[in-house]
C-alpha positions as CSV (number, residue, x, y, z in Angstrom):
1,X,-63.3,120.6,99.1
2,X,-60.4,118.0,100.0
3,X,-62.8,115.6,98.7
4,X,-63.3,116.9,95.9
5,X,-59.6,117.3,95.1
6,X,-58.7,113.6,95.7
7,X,-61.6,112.5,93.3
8,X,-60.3,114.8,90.7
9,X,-56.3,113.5,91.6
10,X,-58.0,109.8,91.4
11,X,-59.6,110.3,88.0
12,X,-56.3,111.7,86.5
13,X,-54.1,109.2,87.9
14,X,-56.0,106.4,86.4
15,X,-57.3,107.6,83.0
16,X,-55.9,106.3,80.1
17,X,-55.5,109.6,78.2
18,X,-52.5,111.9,79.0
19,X,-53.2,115.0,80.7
20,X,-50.8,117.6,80.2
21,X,-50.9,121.9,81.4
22,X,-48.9,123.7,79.7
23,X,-48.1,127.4,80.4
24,X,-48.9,130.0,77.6
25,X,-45.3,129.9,76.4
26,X,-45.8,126.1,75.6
27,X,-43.9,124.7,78.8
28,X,-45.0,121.8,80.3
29,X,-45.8,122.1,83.9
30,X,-47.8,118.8,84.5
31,X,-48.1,115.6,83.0
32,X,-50.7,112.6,84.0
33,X,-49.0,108.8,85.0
34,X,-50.2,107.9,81.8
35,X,-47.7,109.5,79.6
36,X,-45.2,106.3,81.1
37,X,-47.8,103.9,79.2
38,X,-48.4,106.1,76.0
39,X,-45.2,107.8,75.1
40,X,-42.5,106.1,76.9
41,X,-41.4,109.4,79.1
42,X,-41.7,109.7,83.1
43,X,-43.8,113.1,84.3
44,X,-40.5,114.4,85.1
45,X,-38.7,114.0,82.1
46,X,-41.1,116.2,80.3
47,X,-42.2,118.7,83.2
48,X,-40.1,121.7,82.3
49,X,-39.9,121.0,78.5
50,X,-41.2,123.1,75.7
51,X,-43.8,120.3,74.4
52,X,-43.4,122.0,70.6
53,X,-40.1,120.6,70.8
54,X,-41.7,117.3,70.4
55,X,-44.3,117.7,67.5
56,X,-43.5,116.6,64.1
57,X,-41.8,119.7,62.1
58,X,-44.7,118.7,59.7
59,X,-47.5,119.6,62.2
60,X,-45.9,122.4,64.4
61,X,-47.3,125.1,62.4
62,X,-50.4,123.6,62.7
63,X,-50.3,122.7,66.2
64,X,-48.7,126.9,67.3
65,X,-51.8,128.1,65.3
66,X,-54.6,126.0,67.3
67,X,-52.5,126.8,70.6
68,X,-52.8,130.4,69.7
69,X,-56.1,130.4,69.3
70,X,-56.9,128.1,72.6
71,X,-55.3,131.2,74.6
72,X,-57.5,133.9,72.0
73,X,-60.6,132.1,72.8
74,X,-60.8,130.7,76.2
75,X,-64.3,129.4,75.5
76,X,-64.1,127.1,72.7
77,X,-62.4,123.9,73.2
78,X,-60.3,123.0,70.3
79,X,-59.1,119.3,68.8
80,X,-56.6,118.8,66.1
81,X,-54.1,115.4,65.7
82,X,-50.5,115.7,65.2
83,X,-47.6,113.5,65.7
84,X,-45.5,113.6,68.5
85,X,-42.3,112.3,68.9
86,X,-42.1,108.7,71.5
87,X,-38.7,108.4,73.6
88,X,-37.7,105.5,71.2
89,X,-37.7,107.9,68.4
90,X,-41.0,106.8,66.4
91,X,-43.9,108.6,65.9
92,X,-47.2,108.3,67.7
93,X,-50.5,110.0,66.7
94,X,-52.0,111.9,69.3
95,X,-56.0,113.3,69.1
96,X,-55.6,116.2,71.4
97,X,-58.6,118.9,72.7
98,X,-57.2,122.0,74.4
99,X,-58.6,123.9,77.1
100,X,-58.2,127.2,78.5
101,X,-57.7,127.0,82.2
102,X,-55.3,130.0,82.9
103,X,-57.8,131.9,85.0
104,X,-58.5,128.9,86.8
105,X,-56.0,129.5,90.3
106,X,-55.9,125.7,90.7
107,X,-55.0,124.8,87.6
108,X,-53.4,128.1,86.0
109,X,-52.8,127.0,82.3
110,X,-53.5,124.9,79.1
111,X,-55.4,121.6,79.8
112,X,-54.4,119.7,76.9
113,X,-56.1,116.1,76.7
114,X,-54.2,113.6,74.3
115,X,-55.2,110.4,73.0
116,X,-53.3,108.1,71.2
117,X,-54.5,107.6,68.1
118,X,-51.9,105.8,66.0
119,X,-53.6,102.6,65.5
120,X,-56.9,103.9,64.6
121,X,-55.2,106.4,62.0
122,X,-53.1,103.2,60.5
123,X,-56.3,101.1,60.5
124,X,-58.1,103.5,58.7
125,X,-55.0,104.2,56.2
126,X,-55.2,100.1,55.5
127,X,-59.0,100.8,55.3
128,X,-58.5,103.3,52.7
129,X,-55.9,101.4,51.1
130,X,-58.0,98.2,50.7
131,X,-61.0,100.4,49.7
132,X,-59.0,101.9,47.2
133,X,-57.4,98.6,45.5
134,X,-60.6,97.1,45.8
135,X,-61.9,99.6,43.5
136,X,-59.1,99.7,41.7
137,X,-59.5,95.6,41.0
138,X,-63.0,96.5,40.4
139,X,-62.4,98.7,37.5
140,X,-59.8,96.1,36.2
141,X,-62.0,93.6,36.4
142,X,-64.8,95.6,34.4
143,X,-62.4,96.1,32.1
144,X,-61.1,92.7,31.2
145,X,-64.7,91.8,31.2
146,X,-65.7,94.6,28.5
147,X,-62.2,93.7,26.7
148,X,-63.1,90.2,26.3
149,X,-65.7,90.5,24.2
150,X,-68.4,87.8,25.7
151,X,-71.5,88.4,27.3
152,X,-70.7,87.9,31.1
153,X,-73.5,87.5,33.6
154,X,-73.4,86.0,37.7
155,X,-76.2,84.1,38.9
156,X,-76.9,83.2,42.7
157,X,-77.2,79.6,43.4
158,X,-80.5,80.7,43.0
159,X,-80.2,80.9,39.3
160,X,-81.3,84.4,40.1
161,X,-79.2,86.6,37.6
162,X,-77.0,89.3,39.9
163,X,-75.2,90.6,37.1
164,X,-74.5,91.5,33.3
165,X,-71.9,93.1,31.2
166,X,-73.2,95.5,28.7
167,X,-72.9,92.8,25.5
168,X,-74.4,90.3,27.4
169,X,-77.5,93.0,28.1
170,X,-77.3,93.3,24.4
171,X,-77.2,90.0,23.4
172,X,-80.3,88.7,25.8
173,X,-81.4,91.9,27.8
174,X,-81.1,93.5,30.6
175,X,-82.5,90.6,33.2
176,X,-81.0,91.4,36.3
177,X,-82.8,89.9,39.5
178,X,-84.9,87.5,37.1
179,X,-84.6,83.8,37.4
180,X,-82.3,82.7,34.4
181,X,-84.4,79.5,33.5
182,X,-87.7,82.2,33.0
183,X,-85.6,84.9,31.2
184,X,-83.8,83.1,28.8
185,X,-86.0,79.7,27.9
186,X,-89.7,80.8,29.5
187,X,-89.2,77.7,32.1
188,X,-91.0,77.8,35.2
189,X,-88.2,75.1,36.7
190,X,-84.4,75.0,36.2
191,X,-83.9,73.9,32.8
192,X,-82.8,70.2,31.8
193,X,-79.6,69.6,31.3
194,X,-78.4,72.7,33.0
195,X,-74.7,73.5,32.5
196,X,-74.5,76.0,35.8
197,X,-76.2,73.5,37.8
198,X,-73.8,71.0,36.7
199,X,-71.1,73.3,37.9
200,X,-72.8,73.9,40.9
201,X,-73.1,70.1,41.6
202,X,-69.2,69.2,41.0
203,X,-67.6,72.8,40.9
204,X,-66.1,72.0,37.7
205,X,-66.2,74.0,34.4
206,X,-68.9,73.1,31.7
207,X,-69.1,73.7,27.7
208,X,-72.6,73.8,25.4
209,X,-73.6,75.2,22.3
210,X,-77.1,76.6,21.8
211,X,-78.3,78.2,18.9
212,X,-81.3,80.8,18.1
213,X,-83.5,82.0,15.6
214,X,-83.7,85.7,15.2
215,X,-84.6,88.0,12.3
216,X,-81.7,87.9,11.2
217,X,-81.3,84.3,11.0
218,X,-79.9,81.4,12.9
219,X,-77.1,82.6,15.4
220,X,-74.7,80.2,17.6
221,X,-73.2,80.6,20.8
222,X,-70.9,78.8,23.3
223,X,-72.0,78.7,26.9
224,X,-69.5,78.2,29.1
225,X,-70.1,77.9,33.0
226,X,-67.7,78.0,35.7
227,X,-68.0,78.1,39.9
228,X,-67.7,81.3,41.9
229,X,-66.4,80.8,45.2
230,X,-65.7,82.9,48.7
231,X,-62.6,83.3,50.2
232,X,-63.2,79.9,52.2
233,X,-63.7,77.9,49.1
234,X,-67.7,77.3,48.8
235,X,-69.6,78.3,45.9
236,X,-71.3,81.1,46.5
237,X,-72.8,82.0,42.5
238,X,-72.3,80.6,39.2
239,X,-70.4,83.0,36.2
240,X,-71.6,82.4,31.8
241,X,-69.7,83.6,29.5
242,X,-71.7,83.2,26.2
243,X,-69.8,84.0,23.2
244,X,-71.5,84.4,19.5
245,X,-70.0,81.3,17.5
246,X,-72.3,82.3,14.2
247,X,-69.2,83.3,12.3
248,X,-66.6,80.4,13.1
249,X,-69.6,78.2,12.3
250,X,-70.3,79.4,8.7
251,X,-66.5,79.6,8.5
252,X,-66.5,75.8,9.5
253,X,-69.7,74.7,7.3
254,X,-67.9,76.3,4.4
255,X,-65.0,75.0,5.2
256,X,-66.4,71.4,5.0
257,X,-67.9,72.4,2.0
258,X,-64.5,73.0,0.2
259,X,-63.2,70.0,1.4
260,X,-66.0,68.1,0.4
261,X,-65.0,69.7,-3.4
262,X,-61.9,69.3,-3.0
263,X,-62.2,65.5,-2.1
264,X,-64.5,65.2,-5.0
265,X,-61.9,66.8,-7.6
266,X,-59.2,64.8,-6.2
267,X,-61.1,61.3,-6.2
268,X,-63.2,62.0,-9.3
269,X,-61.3,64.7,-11.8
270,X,-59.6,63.6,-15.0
271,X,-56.5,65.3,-14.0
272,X,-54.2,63.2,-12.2
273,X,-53.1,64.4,-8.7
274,X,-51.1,63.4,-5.6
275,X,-50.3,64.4,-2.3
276,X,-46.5,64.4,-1.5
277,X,-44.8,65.2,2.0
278,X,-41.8,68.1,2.1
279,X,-39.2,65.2,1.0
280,X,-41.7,64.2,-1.9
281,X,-42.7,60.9,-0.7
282,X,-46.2,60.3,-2.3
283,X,-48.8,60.5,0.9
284,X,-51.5,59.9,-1.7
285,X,-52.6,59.5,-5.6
286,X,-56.0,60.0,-7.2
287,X,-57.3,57.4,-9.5
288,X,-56.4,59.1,-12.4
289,X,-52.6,59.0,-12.0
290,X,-52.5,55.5,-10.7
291,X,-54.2,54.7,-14.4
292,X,-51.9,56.6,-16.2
293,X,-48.5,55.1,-14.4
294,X,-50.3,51.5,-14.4
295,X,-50.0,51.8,-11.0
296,X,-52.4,51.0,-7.8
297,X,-52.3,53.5,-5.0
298,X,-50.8,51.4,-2.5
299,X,-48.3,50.7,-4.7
300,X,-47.1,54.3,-5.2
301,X,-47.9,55.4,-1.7
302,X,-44.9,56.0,0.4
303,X,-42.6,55.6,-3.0
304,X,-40.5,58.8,-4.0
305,X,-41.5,60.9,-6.9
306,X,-38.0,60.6,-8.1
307,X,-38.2,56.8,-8.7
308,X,-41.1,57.0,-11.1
309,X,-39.4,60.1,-12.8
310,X,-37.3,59.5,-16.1
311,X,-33.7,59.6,-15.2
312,X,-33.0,62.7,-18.0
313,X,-35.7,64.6,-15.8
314,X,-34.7,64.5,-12.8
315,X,-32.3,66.8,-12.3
316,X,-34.9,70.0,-13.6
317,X,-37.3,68.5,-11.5
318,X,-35.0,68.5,-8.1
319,X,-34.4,72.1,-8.7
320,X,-37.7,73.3,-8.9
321,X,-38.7,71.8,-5.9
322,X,-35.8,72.8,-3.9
323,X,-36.9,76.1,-5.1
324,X,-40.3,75.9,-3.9
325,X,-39.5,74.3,-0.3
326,X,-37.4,77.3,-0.1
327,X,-40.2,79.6,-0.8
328,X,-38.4,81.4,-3.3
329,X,-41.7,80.1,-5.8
330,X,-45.1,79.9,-5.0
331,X,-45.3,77.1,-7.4
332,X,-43.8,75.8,-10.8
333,X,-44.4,74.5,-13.6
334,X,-43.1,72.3,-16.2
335,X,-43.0,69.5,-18.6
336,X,-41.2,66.2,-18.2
337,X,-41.8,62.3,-18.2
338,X,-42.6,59.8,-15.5
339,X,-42.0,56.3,-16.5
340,X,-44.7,53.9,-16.4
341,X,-45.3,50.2,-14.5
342,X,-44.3,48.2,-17.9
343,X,-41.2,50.4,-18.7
344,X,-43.3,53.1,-20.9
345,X,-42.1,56.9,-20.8
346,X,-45.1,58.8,-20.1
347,X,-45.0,62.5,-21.2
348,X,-47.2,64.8,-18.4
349,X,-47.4,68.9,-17.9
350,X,-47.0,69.0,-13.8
351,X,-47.8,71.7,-11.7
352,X,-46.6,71.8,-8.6
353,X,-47.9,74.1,-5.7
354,X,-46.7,74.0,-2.0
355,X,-49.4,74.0,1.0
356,X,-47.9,75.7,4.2
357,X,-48.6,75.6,7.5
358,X,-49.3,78.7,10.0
359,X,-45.6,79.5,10.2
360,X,-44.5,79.2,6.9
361,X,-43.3,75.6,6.8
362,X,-44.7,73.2,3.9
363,X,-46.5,70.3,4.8
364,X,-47.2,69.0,1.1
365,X,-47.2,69.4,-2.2
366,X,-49.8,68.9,-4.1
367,X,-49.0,67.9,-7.7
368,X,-51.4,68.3,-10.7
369,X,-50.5,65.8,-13.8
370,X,-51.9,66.2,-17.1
371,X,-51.5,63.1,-19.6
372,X,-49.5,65.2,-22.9
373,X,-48.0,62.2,-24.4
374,X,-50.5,61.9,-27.7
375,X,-49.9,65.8,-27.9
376,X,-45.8,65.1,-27.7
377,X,-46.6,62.3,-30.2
378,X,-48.5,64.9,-32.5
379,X,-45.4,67.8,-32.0
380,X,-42.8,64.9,-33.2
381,X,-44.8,63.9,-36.2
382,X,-45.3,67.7,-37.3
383,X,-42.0,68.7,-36.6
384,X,-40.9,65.4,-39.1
385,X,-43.1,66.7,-41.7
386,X,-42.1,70.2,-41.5
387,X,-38.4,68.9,-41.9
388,X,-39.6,66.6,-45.4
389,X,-41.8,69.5,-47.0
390,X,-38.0,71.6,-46.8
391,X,-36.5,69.0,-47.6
392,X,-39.0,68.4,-51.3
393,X,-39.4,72.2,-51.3
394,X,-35.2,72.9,-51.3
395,X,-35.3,70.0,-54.0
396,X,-38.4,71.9,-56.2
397,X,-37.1,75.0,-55.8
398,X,-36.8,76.1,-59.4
399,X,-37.1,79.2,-62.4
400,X,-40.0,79.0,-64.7
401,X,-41.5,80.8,-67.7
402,X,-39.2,82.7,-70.4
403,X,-36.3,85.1,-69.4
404,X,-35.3,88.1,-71.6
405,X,-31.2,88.2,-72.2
406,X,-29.3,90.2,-74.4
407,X,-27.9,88.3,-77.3
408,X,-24.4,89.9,-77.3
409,X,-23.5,90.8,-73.5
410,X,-25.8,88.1,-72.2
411,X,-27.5,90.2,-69.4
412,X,-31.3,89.4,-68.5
413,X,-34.3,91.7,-67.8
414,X,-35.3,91.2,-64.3
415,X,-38.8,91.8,-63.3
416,X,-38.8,95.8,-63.1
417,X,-37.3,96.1,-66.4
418,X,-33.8,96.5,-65.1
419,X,-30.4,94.9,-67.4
420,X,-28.3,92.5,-64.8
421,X,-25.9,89.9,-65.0
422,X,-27.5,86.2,-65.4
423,X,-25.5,85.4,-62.4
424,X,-27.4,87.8,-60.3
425,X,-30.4,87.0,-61.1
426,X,-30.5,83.2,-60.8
427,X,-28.7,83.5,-57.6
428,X,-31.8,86.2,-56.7
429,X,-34.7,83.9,-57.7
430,X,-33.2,80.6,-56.3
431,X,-30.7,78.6,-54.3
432,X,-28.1,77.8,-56.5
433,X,-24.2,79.7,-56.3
434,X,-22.0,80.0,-59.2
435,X,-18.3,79.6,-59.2
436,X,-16.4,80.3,-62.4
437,X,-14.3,78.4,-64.8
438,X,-14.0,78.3,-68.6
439,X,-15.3,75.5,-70.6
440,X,-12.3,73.7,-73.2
441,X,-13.4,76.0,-76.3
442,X,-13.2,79.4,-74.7
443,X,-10.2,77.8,-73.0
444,X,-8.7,77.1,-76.6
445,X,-10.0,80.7,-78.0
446,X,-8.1,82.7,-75.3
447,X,-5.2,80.7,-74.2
448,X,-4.6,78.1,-76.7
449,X,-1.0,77.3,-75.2
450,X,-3.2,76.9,-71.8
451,X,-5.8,74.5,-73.3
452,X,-3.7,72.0,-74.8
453,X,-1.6,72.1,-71.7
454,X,-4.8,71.2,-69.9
455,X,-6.2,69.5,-72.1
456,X,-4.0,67.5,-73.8
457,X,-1.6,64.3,-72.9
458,X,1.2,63.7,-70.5
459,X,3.7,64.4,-73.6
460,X,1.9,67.0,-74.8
461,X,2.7,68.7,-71.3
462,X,5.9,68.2,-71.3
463,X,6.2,70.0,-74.8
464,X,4.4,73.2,-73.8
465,X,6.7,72.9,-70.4
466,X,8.8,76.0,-72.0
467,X,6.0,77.9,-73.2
468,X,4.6,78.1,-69.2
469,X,8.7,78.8,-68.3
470,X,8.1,81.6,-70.7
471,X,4.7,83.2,-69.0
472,X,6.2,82.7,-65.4
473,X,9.5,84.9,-66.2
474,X,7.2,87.5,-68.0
475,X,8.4,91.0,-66.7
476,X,5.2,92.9,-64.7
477,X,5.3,95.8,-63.9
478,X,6.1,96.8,-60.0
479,X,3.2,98.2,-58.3
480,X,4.4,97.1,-54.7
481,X,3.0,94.9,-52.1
482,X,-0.6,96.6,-51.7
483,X,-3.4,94.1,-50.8
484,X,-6.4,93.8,-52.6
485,X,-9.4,91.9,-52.6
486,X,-10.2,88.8,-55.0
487,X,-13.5,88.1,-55.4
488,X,-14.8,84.4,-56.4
489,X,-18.4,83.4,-56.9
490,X,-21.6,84.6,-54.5
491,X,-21.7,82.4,-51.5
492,X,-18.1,81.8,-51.3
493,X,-15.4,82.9,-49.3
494,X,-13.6,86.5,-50.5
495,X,-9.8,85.9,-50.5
496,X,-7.2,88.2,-49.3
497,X,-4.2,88.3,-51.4
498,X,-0.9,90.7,-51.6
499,X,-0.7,91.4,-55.0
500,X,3.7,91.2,-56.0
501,X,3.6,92.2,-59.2
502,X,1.2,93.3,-62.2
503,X,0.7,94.6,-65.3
504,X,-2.3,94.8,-67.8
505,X,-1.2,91.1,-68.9
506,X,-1.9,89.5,-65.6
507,X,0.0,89.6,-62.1
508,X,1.5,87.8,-59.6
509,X,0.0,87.3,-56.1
510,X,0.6,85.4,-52.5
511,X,-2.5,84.1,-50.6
512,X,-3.5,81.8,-48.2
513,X,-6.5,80.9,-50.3
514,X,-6.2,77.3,-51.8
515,X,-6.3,78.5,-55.5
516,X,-7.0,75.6,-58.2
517,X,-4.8,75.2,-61.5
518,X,-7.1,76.7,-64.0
519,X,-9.0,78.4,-62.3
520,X,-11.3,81.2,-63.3
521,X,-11.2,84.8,-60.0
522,X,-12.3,88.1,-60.4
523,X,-9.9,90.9,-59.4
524,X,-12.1,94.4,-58.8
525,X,-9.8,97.3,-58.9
526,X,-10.1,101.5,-59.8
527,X,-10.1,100.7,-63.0
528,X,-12.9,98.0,-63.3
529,X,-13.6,94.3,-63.2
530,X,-11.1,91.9,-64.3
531,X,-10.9,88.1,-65.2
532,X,-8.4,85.9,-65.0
533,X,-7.1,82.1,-65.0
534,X,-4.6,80.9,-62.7
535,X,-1.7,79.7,-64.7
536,X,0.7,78.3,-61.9
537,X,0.9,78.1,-58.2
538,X,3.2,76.9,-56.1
539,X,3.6,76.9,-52.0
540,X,6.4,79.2,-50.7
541,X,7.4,76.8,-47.7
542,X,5.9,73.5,-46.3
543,X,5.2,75.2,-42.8
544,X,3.0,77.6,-44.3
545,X,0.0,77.4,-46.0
546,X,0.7,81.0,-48.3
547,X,1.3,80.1,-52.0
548,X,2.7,82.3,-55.0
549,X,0.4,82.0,-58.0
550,X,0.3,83.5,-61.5
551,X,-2.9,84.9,-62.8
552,X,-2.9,86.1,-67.0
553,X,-5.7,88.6,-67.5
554,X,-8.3,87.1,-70.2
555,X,-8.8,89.3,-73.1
556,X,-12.6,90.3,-74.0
């Protein structure tokens, strides 16, 4: 029995698990040499200790309940981790399995058995951790690949295919585990040329295009290969990520295509053209401008299009195309002369459009001439005879046929039937304006003191001097200054006058309407129409351009 007793002493001294007996109330009443090397403490600064002072507040309820049920069961062993606190404050993780020893007299309590577990638990935490990101990089990576929008496949440096995206299965098929050289081209060997094995060779990234006939016609694709390599660097399988290039290719075929037309309509069209950089230096000219300026193109490349414009046209010109390198027009239009090699003004209709780059910014114009100087030519002569037909048709204008007038007031019939003055109607029917007077022998019938004063000699004057002394102090009546409205002939001027005096011989007036001596006006009042001759005038002050004049009233 004492031999059996110092095995079992042996055995605890030197295990490397802590053996601890705690009494039903939790206090520690042994505890092995090893809890020095695992926990920091000496037996003797725990022995006496309640050991749930110790546990993590996080796992005492935990560790109480499997305790409790240790000293409810006696028979079944349990195990549960927990942390427990080490004397330098951290935390270790212990893996403990309680036994129930109370009715054991040697021992007389709780065997616990504790192990720590700390590293294990952290390593598998990292485990988890690194599991977890590696999936997480996994699913990133599966995404980028389905984002990008290529086929993607891996193949061994076997060429034995070990991967592929879902487009690449429906671009080619699903061929995983074939050899690539018999599932894509039917090869029984690597194929010439290869653009993996190439990468395989010198690790570097390669480019090829391949194209296929399908049903549904010719389709393109771009190939490109690239290394996959370990953590230490070697190769270890080869990635392809084949993209369908049918679309950009059409787009670049037609592309050609336009600029093939274009290239053709700038060479060969009738329509001069030219090519001019944002400061509207001429990059190029077609053939059909340099003819029309007399120039050849390397003599009007790098020249500005302001020296070959005509001086009066330039400033029109400048202000379009400030308005178009602005971008406040998408192009403009107008018409306006360049001037030729030998001097020549050379009339064009020029469209201008403006050719920007991705960002906005122009990188040319591109001007469109049309030749309009015969047409200019043609607009000048027209316009020319247009002015000499008005010219013989103002001078033809004239009244034909016979006109119906009244023998005694001389009114004509006008072409509804209607009675109006001759002066009306000729004025109606043509271009001519009358303005009255009175011809010597109506003159000498009304007024024969006015005729001969008219009429007659210097002396003659001067002998009816009195006689005109007489009309000018002739009393009128007073009919205060009111103003009233002369009116001459059609097509002249309607004089405003302040009428001074008057009376049913005549009246005496102020105006600023140069009145002639003898003169025949109108005077429209209330009572009627009125004619009379202006018998004397004379200016009321040399400042002012008003006159007094006498009018007599002619008799009918």
């Amino acid at each position: 029995m004492h031999e059996s007793e110092h095995l079992f002493y042996s055995l605890i001294q030197n295990s490397s698990d802590i053996i601890t007996i705690l009494k039903e109330d939790g206090i520690i009443s042994y505890e092995s040499p090893s809890l020095n090397r695992v926990l920091g403490y000496t037996p003797d600064e725990l022995i006496g200790r309640n050991a749930f002072d110790l546990v993590h507040p996080d796992d005492l309820q935990k560790v109480r309940d499997a305790f409790a049920e240790v000293i409810r069961n006696p028979d079944v062993p349990l195990s549960t981790p927990f942390r427990f606190r080490h004397k330098d404050g951290s935390w270790r993780v212990l893996e403990a399995t309680g036994s129930n020893q109370l009715s054991n007299a040697m021992v007389g309590g709780i065997v616990i058995n504790s192990r720590d577990v700390t590293k294990r638990i952290k390593a598998e935490e990292l485990l988890r951790e690194a599991i977890k990101r590696a999936e997480d990089e996994k699913a990133r990576t599966e995404a980028v690949i389905a984002a990008v929008g290529d086929g993607i496949s891996i193949q061994d440096t076997n060429y034995r295919v070990i991967y592929q995206n879902q487009l690449a299965k429906d671009m080619v098929g699903d061929h995983r585990g074939e050899y690539c050289y018999k599932a894509y081209q039917c090869e029984d060997h690597v194929c010439e040329g290869c653009h993996l094995a190439m990468s395989f060779e010198d690790g570097r990234i390669h480019k090829k295009e391949q194209r296929r006939i399908t049903d549904e016609g010719i389709l393109h694709y771009e190939i490109i290969a690239s290394p996959l390599r370990d953590s230490t660097g070697k190769v270890v399988a080869g990635i392809e990520a084949v993209r369908d290039i049918t679309q950009r290719k059409q787009m670049e075929e037609k592309l050609r295509e336009s600029e093939e037309r274009f290239r053709r309509v700038f060479e060969d069209g009738p329509l001069g053209m030219l090519i001019a950089d944002p400061n509207y230096r001429v990059l190029k000219a077609n053939k059909a401008l340099c003819e029309m300026l007399g120039y050849a193109e390397a003599d009007l490349t790098g020249r500005s299009i302001e020296e070959i414009t005509h001086a009066e046209d330039i400033g029109k010109s400048a202000g379009l195309s400030k308005q178009l390198l602005h971008g406040e027009v998408p192009l403009f239009r107008l018409e306006k002369r360049y001037v030729k090699k030998n001097g020549e003004d050379l009339w064009v209709n020029l469209t201008v459009a403006a050719i920007r780059g991705q960002e906005g910014g122009v990188l040319y114009a591109l001007g469109m001439v049309e030749n309009i100087s015969r047409r200019k030519l043609a607009e000048q002569e027209r316009e020319r005879l247009i002015r000499d037909l008005q010219q013989a048709l103002d001078k033809a204008k004239t009244l034909h046929g016979l006109l119906p007038m009244c023998a005694w007031c001389k009114k004509v019939r006008n072409d509804k039937g209607y009675w109006q003055k001759v002066e009306s109607y000729i004025q109606e029917h043509s271009d001519a304006a009358f303005t009255h007077g009175i011809c010597p022998e109506c003159l000498n019938k009304v007024d024969p003191a006015t005729a001969m004063e008219v009429l007659e000699s210097d002396k003659d004057r001067k002998r009816l001097k009195p006689e005109r002394r007489r009309f000018e102090r002739k009393p009128f009546t007073e009919a205060g200054n009111y103003r009233f409205r002369l009116k001459e002939a059609k097509g002249q001027p309607v004089l405003n006058a302040v009428i001074h005096d008057i009376s049913d011989a005549g009246m005496c007036i102020w105006t600023e309407y140069p009145l002639e001596h003898s003169g025949v006006v109108i005077f429209n009042d209330e009572a009627g129409e009125k004619t009379g001759i202006v018998k004397w005038k004379e200016k009321v002050s040399v400042d002012d351009n008003t006159c007094r004049a006498g009018i007599e009233f002619l008799r009918n």
